[in-house]
Backbone as CSV, one residue per row, in Angstrom:
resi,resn,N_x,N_y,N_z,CA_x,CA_y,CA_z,C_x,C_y,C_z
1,UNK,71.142,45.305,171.028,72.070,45.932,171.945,71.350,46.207,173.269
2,UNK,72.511,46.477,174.497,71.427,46.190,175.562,71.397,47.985,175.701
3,UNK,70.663,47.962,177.314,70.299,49.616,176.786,71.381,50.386,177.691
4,UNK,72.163,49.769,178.743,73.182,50.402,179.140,73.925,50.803,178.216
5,UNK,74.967,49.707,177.287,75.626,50.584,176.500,75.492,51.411,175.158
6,UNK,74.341,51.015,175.145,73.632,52.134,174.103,73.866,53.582,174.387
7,UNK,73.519,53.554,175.988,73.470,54.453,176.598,74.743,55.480,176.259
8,UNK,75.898,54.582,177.400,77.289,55.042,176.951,77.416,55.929,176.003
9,UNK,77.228,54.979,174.698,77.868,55.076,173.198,77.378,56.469,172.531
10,UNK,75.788,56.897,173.145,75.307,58.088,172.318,75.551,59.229,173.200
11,UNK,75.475,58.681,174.780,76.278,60.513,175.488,77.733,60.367,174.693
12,UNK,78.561,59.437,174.660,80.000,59.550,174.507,79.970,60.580,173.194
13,UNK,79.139,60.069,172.479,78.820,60.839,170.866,78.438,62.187,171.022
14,UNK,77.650,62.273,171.918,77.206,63.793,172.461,78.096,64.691,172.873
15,UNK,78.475,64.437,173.088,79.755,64.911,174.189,80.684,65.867,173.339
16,UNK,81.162,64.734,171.855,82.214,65.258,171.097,81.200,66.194,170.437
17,UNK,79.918,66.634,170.233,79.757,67.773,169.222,79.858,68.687,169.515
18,UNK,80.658,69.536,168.443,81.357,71.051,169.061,80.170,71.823,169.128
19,UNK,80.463,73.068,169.737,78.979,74.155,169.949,78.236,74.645,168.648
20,UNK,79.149,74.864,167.717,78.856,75.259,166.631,78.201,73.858,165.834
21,UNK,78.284,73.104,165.639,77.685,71.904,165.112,76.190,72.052,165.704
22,UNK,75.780,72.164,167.025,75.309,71.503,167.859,74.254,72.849,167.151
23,UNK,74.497,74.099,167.836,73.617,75.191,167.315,73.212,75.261,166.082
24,UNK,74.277,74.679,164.931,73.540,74.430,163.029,72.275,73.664,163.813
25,UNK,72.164,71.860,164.445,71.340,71.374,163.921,70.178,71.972,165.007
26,UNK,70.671,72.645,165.972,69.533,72.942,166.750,68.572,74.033,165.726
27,UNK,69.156,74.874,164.532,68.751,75.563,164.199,67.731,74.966,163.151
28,UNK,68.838,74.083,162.374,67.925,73.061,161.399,66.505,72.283,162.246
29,UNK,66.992,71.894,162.951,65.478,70.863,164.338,64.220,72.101,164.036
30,UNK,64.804,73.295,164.668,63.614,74.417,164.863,63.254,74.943,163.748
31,UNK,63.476,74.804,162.649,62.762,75.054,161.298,61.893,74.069,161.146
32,UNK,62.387,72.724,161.209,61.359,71.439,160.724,60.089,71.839,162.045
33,UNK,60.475,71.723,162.931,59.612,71.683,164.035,58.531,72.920,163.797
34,UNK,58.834,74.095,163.309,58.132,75.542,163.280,56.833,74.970,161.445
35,UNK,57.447,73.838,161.147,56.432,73.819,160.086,56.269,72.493,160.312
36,UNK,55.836,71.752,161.202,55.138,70.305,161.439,53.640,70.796,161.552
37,UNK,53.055,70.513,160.976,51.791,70.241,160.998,51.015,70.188,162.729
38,UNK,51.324,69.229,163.074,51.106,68.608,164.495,51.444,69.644,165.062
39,UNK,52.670,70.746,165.087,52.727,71.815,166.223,51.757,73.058,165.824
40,UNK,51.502,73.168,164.488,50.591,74.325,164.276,49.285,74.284,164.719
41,UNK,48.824,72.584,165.293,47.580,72.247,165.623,47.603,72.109,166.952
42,UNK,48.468,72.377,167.661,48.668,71.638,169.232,47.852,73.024,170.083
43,UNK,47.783,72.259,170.721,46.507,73.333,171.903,47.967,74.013,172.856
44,UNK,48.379,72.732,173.112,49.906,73.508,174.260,50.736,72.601,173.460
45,UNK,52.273,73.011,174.279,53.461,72.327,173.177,54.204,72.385,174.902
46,UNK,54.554,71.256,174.961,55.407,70.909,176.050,57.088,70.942,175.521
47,UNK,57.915,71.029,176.037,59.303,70.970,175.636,60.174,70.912,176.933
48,UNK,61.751,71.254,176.580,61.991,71.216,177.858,63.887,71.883,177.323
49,UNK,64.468,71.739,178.841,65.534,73.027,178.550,66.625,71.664,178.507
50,UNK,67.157,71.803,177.355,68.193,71.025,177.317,69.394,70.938,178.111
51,UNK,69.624,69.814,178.116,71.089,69.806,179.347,72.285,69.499,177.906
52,UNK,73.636,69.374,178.861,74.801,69.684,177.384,74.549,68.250,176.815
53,UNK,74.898,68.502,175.540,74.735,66.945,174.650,73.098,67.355,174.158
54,UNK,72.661,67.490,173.973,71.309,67.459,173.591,70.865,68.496,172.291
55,UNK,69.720,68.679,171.965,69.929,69.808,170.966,69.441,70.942,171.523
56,UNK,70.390,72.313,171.329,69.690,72.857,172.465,68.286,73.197,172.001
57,UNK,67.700,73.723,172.829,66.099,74.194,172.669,65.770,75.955,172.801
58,UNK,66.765,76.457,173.713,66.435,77.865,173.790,65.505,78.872,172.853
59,UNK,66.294,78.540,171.646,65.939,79.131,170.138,64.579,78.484,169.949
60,UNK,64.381,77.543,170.181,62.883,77.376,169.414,62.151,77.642,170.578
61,UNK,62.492,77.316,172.171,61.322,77.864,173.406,61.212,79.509,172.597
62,UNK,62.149,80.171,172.127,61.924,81.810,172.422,61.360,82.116,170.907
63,UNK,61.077,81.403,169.931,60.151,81.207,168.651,58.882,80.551,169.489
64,UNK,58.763,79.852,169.886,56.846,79.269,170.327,56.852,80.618,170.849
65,UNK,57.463,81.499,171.834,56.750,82.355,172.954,56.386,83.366,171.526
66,UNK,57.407,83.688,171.139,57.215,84.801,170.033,55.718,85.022,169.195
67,UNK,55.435,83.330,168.492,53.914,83.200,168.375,52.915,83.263,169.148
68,UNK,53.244,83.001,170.705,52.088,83.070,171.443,51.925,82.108,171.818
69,UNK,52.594,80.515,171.402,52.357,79.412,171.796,52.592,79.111,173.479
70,UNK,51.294,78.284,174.175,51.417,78.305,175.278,52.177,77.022,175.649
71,UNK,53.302,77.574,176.225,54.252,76.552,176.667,54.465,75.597,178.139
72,UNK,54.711,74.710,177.784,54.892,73.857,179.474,56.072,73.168,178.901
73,UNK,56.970,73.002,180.383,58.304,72.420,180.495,57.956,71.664,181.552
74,UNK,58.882,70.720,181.762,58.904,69.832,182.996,59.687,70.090,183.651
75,UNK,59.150,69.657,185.116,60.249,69.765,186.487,59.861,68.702,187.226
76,UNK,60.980,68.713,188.006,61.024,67.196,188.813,60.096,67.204,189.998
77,UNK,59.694,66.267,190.542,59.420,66.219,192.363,59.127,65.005,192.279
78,UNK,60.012,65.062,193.354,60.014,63.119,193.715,60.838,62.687,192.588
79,UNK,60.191,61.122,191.836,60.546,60.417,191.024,60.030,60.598,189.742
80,UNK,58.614,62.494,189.696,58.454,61.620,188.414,58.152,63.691,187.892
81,UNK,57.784,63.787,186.646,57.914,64.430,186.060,56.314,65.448,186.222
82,UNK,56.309,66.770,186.317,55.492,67.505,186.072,55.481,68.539,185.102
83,UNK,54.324,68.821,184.611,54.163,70.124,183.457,53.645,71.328,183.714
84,UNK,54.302,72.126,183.608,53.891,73.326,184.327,54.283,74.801,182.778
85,UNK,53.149,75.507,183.071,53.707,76.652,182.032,54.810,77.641,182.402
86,UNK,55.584,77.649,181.576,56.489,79.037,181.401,56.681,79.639,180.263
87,UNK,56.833,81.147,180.595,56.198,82.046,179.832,57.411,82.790,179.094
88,UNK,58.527,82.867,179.857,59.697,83.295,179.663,60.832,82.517,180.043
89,UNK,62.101,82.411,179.507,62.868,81.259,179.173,63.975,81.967,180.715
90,UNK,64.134,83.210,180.590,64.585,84.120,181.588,63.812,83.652,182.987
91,UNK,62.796,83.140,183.210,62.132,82.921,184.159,62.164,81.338,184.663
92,UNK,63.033,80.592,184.433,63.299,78.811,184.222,64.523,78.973,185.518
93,UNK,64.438,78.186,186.464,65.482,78.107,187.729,65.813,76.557,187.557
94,UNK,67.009,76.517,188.289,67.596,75.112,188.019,66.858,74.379,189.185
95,UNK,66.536,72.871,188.628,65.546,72.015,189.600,66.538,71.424,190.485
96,UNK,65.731,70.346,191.052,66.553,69.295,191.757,67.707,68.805,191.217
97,UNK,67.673,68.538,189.534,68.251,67.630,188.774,69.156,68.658,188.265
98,UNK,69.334,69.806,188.582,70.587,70.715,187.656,69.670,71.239,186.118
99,UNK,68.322,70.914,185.808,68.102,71.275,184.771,66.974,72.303,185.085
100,UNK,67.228,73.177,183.931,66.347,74.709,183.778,64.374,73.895,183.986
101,UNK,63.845,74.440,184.878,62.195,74.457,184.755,61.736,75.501,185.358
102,UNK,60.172,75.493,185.230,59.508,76.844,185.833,59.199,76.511,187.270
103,UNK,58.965,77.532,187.844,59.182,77.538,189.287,57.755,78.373,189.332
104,UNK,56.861,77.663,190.453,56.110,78.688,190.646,54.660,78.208,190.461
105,UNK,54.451,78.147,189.278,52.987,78.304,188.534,52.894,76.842,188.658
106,UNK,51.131,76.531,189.223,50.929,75.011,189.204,50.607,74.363,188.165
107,UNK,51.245,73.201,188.908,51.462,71.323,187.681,50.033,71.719,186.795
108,UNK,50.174,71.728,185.118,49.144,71.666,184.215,49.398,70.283,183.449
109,UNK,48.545,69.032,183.797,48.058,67.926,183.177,48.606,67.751,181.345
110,UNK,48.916,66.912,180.802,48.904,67.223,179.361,48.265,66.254,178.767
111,UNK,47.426,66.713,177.822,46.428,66.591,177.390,46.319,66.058,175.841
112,UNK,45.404,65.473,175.314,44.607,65.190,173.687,44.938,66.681,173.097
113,UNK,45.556,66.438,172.078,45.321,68.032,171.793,46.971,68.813,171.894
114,UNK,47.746,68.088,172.635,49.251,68.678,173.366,50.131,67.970,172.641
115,UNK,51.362,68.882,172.295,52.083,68.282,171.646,53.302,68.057,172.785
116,UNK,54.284,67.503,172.652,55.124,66.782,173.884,56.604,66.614,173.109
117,UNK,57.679,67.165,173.193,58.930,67.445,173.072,59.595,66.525,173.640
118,UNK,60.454,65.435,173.400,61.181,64.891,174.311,62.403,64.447,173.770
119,UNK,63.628,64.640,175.072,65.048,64.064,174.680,65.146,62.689,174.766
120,UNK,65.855,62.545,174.023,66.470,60.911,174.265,68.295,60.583,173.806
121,UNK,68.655,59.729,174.726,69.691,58.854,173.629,70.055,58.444,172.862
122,UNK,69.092,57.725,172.206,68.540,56.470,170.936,67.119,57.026,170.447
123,UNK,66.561,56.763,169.495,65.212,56.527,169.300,65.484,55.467,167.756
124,UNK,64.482,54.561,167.592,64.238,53.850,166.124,63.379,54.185,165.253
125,UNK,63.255,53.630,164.395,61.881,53.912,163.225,60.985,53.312,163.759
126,UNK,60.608,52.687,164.491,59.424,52.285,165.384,58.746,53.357,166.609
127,UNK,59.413,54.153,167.315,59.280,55.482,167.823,59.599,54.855,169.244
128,UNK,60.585,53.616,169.080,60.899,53.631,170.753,62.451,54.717,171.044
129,UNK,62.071,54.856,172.225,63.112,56.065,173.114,63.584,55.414,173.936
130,UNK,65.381,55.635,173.960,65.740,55.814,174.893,66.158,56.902,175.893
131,UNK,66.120,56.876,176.978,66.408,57.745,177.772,67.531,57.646,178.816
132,UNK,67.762,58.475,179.735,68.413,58.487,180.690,69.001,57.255,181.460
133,UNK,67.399,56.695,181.883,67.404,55.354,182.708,66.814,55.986,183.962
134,UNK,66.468,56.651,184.152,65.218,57.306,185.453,63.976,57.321,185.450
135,UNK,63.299,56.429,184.230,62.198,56.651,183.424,61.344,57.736,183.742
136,UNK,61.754,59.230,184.113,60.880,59.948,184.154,59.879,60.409,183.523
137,UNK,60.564,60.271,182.164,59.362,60.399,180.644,58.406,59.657,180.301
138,UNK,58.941,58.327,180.732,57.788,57.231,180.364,56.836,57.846,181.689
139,UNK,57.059,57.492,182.657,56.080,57.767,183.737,54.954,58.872,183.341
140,UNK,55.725,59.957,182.952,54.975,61.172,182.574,54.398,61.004,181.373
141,UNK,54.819,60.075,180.445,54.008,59.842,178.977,53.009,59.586,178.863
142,UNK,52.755,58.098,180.338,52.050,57.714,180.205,50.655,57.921,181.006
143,UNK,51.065,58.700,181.500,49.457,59.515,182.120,49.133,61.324,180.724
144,UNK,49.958,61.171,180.069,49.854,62.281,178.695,48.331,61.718,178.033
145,UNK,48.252,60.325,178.221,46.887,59.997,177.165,47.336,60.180,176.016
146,UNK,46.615,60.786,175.129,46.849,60.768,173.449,47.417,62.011,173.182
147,UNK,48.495,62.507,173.789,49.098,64.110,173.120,50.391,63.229,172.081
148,UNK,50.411,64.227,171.315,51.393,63.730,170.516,52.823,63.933,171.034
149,UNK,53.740,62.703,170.831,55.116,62.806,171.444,55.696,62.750,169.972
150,UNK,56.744,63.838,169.891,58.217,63.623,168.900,59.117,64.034,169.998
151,UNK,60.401,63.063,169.656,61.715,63.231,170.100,62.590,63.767,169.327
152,UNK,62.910,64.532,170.115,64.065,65.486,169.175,65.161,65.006,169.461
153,UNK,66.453,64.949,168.567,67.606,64.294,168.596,68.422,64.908,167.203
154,UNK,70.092,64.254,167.614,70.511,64.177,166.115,70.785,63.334,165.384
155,UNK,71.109,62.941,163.746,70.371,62.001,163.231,70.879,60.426,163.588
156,UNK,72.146,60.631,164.005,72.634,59.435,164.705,72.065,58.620,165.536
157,UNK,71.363,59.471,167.089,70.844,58.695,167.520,69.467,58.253,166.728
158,UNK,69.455,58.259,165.488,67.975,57.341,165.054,69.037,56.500,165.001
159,UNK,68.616,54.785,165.508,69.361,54.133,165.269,68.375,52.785,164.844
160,UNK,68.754,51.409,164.327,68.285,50.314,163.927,66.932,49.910,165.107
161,UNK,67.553,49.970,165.928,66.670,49.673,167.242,67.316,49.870,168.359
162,UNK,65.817,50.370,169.363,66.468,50.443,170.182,65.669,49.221,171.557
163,UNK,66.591,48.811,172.829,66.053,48.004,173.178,64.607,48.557,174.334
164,UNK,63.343,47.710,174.196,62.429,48.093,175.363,61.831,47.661,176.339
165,UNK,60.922,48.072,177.211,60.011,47.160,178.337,58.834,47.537,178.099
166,UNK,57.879,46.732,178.748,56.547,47.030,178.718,56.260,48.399,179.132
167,UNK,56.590,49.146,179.772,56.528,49.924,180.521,56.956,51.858,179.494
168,UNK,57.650,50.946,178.338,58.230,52.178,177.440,57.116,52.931,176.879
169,UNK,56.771,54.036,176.424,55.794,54.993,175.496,56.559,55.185,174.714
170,UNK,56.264,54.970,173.041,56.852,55.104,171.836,56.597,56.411,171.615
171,UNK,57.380,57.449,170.746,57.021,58.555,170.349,56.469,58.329,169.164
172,UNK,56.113,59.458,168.861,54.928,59.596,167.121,55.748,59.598,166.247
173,UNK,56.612,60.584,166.317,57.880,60.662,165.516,59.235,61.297,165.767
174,UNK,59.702,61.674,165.085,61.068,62.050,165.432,61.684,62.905,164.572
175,UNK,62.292,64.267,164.852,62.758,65.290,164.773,64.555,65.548,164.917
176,UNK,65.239,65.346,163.867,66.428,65.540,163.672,66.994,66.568,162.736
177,UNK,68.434,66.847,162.534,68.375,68.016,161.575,68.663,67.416,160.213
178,UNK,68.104,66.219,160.113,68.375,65.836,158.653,66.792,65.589,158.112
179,UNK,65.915,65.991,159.174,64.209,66.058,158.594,63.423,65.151,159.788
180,UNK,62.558,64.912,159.595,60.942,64.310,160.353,61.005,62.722,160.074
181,UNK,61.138,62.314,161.078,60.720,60.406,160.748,59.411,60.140,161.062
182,UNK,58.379,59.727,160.553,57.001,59.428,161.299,57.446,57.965,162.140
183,UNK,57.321,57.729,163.099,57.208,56.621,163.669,56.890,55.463,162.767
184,UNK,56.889,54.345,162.409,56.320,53.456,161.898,54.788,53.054,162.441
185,UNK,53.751,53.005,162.078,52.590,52.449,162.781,51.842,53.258,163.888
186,UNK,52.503,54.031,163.757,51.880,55.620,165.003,51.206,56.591,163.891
């Protein structure tokens, strides 16, 4: 399938889940996620503030702070993506793009050692992502080095495949409310 209407097909899907659906699996996501292995070991845990259609994240940003986990979200400038800490979810202003980031505190690098949160459209059992089509994530993935990426989603978008370019960063694994996919070969 090509990746435009992939595209389509999983906001269109997004779209229809009612709030209450959406908050079960966000709740289910943040249980699996609060006992992954990989986040109990992560030095920082990157994430980010969901826009509608997505799962939200609020609930699990305000569980990492609760532990103490030091958090970074992304915000835009220019074309490509930065990581910056925030400390409080109350403290996130809307960016360029209409979506919640921290304002303020300077761009922190992510690192070996960092775990990395990311939305998508699609993802496969191979750990390719789709996204938006702005490749802001890849851009930003791929100066991440070796932090670990899972995409969070719901279980739909795991799908057969999804299509890629050279240019794509596969995630490690993948995080839905029906459990943990390890990537294949990651």
């Amino acid at each position: 399938m090509e990746k435009e209407p992939l595209r389509r097909e999983m906001a269109a899907r997004r779209r229809r889940i009612p709030p209450a659906q959406a908050e079960a699996a966000a709740e289910r996501c943040r249980e699996l996620l609060l006992d992954l292995e990989w986040l109990a070991r992560a030095r920082r845990i990157a994430l980010y503030a969901a826009l509608p259609g997505e799962i939200p994240t609020r609930a699990l940003f305000e569980s990492l702070a609760a532990r103490g986990c030091e958090l970074l979200l992304p915000r835009t400038v220019g074309d490509r993506l930065e990581f910056a800490p925030a400390g409080r979810w109350s403290d996130l202003r809307p960016g360029r793009l209409g979506i919640l980031e921290p304002a303020g505190a300077p761009a922190t690098p992510l690192a070996e050692g960092d775990l990395v949160l990311v939305p998508g459209l699609a993802f496969d059992h191979q750990g390719w992502r789709l996204g938006r089509g702005g490749g802001y994530y890849d851009r930003a993935l791929a100066a991440a080095g070796r932090a670990r990426v899972v995409g969070l989603a719901y279980a739909f978008q795991l799908v057969d495949a999804v299509p890629h370019d050279s240019h794509d960063r596969p995630v490690d694994a993948i995080v839905t409310e029906e459990g943990c996919v390890r990537a294949r070969g990651r």
